[in-house]
MMTF fields as JSON, N, C-alpha, C and O atoms, coordinates in Angstrom:
{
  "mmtfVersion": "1.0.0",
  "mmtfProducer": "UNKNOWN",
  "numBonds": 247,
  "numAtoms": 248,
  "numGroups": 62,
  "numChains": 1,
  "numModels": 1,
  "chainsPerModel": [1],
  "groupsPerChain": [62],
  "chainIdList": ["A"],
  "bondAtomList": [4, 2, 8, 6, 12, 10, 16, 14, 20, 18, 24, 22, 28, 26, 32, 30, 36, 34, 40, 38, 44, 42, 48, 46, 52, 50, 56, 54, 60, 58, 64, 62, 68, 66, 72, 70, 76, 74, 80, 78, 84, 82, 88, 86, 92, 90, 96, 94, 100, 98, 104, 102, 108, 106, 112, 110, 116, 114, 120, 118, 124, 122, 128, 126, 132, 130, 136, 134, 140, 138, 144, 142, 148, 146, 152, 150, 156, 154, 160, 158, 164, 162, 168, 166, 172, 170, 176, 174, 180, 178, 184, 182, 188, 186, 192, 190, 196, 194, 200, 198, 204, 202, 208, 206, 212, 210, 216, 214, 220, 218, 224, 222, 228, 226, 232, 230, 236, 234, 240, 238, 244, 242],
  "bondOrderList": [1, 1, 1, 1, 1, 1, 1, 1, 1, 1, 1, 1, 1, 1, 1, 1, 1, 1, 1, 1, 1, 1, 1, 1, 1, 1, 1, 1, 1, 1, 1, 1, 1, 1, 1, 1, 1, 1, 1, 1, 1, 1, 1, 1, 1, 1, 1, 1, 1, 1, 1, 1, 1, 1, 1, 1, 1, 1, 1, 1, 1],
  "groupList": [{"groupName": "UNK", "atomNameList": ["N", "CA", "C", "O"], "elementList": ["N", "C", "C", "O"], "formalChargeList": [0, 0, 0, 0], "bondAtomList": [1, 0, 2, 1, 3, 2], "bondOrderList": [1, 1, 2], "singleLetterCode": "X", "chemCompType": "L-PEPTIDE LINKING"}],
  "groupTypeList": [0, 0, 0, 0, 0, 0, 0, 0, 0, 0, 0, 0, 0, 0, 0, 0, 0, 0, 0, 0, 0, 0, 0, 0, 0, 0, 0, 0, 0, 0, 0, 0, 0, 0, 0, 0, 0, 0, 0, 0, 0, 0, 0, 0, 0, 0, 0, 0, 0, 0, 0, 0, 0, 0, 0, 0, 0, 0, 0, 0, 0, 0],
  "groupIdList": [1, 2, 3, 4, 5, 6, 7, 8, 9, 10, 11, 12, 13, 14, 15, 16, 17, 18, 19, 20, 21, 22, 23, 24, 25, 26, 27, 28, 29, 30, 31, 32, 33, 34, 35, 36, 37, 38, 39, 40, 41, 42, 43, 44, 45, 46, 47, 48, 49, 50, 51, 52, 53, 54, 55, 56, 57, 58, 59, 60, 61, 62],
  "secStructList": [7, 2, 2, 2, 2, 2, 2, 2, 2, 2, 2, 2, 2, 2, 2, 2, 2, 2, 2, 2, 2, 2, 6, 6, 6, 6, 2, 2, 2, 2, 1, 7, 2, 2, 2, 2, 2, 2, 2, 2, 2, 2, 6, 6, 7, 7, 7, 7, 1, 1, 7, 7, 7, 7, 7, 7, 7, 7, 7, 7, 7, 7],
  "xCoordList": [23.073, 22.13, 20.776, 20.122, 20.367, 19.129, 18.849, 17.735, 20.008, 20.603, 20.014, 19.178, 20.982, 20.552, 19.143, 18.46, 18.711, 17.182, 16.168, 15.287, 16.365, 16.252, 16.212, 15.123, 17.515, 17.701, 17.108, 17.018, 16.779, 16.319, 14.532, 13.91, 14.171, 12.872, 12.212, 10.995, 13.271, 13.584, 13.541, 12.678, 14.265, 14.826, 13.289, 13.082, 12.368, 11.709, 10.515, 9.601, 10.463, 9.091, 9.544, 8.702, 10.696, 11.193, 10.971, 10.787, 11.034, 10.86, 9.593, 9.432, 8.634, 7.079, 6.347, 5.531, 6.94, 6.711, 6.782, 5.864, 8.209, 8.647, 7.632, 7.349, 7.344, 6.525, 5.267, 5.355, 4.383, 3.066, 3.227, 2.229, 4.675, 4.263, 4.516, 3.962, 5.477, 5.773, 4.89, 4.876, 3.895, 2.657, 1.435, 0.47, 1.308, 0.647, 1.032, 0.15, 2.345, 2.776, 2.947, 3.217, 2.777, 2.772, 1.172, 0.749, 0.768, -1.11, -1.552, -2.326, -1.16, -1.279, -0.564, -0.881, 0.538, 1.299, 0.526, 0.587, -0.211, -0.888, -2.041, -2.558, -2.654, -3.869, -4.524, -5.685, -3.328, -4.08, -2.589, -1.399, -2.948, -2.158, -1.226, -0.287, -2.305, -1.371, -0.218, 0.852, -0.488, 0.714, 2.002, 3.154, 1.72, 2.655, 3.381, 4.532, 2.852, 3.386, 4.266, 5.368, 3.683, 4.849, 6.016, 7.136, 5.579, 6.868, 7.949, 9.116, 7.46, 8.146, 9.204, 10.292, 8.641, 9.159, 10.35, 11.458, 9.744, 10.614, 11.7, 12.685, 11.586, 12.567, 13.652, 14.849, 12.97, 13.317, 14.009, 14.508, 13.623, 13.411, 12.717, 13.017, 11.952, 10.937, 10.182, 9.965, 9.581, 9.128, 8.03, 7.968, 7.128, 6.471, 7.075, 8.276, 6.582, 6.872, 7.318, 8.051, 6.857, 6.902, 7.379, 6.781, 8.152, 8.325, 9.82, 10.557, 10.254, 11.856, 12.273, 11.621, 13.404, 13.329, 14.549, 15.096, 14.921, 16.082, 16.481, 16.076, 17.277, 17.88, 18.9, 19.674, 18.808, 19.34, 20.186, 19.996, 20.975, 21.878, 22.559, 23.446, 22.456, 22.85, 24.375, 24.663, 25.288, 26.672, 26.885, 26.361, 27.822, 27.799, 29.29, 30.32, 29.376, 30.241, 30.84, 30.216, 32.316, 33.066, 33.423, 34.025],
  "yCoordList": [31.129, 32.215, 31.828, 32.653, 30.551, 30.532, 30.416, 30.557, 30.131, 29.95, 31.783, 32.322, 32.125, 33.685, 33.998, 34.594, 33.777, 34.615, 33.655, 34.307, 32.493, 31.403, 32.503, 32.726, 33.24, 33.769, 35.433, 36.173, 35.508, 36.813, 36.936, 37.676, 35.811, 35.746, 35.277, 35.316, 34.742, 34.479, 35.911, 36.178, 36.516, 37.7, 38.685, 39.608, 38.619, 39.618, 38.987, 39.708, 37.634, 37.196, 37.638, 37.915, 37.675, 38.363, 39.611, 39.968, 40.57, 41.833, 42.601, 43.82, 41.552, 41.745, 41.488, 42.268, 39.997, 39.798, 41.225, 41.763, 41.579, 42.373, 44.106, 44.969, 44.038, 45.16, 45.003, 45.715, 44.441, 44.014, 43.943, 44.288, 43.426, 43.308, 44.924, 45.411, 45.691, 47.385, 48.071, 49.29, 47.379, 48.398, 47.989, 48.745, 47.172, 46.739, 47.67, 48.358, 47.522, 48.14, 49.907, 50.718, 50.274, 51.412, 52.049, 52.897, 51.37, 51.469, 51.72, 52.608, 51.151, 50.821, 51.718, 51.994, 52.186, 53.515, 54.465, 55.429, 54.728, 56.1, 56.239, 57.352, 55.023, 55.076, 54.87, 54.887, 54.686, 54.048, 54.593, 54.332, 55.053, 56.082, 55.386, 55.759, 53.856, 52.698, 52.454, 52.269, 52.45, 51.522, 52.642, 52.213, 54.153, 54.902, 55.195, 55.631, 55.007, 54.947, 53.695, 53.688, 52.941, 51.339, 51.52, 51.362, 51.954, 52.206, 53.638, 53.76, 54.302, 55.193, 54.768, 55.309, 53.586, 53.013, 52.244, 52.189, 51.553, 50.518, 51.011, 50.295, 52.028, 52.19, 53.585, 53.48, 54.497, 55.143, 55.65, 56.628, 54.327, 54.185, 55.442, 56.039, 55.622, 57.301, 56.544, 55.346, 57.458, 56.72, 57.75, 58.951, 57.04, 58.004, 59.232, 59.471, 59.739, 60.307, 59.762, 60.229, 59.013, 58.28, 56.57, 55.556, 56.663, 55.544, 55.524, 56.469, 53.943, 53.638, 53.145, 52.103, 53.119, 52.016, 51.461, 51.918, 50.356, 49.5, 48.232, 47.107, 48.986, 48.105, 46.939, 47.285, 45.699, 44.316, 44.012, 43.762, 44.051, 43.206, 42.225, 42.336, 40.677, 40.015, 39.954, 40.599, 38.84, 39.164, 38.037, 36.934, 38.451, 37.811, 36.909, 37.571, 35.824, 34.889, 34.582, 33.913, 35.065, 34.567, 33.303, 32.78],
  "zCoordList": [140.04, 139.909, 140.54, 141.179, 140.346, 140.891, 142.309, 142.814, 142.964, 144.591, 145.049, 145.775, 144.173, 144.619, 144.17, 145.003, 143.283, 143.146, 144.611, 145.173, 144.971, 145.919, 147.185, 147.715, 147.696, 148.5, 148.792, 149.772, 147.328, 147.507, 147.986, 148.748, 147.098, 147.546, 148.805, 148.989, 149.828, 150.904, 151.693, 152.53, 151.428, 152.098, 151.559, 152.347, 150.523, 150.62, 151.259, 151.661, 151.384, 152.585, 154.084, 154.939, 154.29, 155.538, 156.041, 157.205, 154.466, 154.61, 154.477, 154.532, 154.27, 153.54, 155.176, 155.664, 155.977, 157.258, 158.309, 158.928, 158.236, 159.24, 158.972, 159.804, 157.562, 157.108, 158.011, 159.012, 157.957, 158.254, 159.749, 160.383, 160.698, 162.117, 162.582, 163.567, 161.674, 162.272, 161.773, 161.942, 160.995, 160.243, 161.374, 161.26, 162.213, 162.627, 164.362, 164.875, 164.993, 166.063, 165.637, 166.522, 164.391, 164.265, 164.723, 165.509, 164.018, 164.158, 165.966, 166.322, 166.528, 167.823, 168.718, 169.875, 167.99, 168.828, 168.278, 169.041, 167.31, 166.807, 167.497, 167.596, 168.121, 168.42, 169.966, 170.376, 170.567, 171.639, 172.823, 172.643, 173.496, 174.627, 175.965, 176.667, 175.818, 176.876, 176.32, 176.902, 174.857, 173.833, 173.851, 173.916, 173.786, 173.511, 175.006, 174.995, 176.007, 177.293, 177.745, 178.293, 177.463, 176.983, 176.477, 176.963, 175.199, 174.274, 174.818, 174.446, 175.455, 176.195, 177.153, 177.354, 177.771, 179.283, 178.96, 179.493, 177.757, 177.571, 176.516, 176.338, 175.911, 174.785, 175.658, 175.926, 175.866, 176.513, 178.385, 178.941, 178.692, 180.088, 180.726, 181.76, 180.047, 180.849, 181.744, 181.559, 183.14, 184.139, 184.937, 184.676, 186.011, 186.631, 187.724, 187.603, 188.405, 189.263, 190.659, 191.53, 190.587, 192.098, 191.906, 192.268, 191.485, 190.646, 190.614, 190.332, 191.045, 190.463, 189.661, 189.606, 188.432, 187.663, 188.324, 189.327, 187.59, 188.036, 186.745, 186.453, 186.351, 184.884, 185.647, 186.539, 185.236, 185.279, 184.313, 183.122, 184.844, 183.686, 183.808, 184.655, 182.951, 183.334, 182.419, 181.41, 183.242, 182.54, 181.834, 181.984, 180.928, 179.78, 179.748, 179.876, 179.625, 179.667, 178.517, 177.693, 178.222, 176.949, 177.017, 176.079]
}
């Protein structure tokens, strides 16, 4: 039992971490117009007008 409470409190500094870095990248997409154009490009692959993209992929070896 104490392995697990061990692991849980583990798992909520993880989740307390990961809170604070998407509360932090949330802030920054609400506020600032470079950041939401980023996150456009890169999540979405949205792009300019005059503009190419070109996705890479490298291959993956079993």
């Amino acid at each position: 039992m104490k392995n697990n409470v061990d692991d849980l409190k583990e798992q909520k500094e993880f989740y307390i971490s990961e809170i604070k870095s998407d509360s932090a990248e949330l802030f920054k997409l609400k506020n600032d117009s470079e950041e939401q154009e980023k996150f456009a490009r890169e999540k979405f692959l949205m792009k300019k007008d005059n503009e190419n993209i070109f996705i890479i992929r490298e291959n993956e070896d079993d």
